[in-house]
N, C-alpha and C positions, 0 to 999 in steps of 0.2 A: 192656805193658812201656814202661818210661817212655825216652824219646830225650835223647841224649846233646846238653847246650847246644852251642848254633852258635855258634862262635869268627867273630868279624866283625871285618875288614881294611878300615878305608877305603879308598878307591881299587884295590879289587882285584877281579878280577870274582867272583865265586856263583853256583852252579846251583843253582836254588829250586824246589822240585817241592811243588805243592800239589795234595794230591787229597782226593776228595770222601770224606763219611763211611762205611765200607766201598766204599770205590772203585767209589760208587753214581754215575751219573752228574750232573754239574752246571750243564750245558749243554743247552739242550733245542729252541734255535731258533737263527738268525742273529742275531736282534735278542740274544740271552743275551750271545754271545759278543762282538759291538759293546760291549755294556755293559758288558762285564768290562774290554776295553782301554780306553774313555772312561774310567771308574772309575780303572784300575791308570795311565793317564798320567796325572792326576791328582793322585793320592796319592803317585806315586814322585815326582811334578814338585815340589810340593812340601814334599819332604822332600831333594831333593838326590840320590837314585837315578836313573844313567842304565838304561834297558833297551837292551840292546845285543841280544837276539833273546827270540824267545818262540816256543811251541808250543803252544797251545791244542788239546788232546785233549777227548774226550766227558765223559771221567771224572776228567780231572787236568790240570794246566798245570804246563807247564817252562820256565822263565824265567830269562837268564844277566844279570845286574845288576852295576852297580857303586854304593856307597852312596859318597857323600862324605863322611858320618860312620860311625862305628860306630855310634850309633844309629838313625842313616837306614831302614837297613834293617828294620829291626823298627818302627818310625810307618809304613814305607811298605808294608812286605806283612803282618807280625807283626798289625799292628794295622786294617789295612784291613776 
């Protein structure tokens, strides 16, 4: 079933739940989950998205964001 387009607010926070392909797990070591935050500061830095908290699960990640653009947000987790 196809998901209904994410209407994006700059400057407004977002809860972003990314999980893995049948919420198989994505994360497999310490060093995975390092790399996902090096990575995601990174990409959100810059593109202008602050991360204001994050959740890192086995199988999925929850993350509350704010994009300085409407675009922001899609170059920085969309496209990551």
């Amino acid at each position: 079933m196809a998901r209904i387009a994410r209407v994006v607010a700059a400057e407004v926070p977002h809860h972003v739940v990314q999980r893995g392909n049948r919420r198989q797990p994505v994360f497999f070591s310490t060093a995975d989950y390092k790399a996902y935050l090096r990575l995601m500061a990174a990409w959100c830095g810059q593109q202008g998205v602050e991360v204001w908290a994050y959740c890192l699960m086995t199988n999925h990640v929850h993350l509350i964001v704010v994009p300085g653009s409407e675009q922001g947000l899609a170059r920085a987790i969309g496209e990551a």
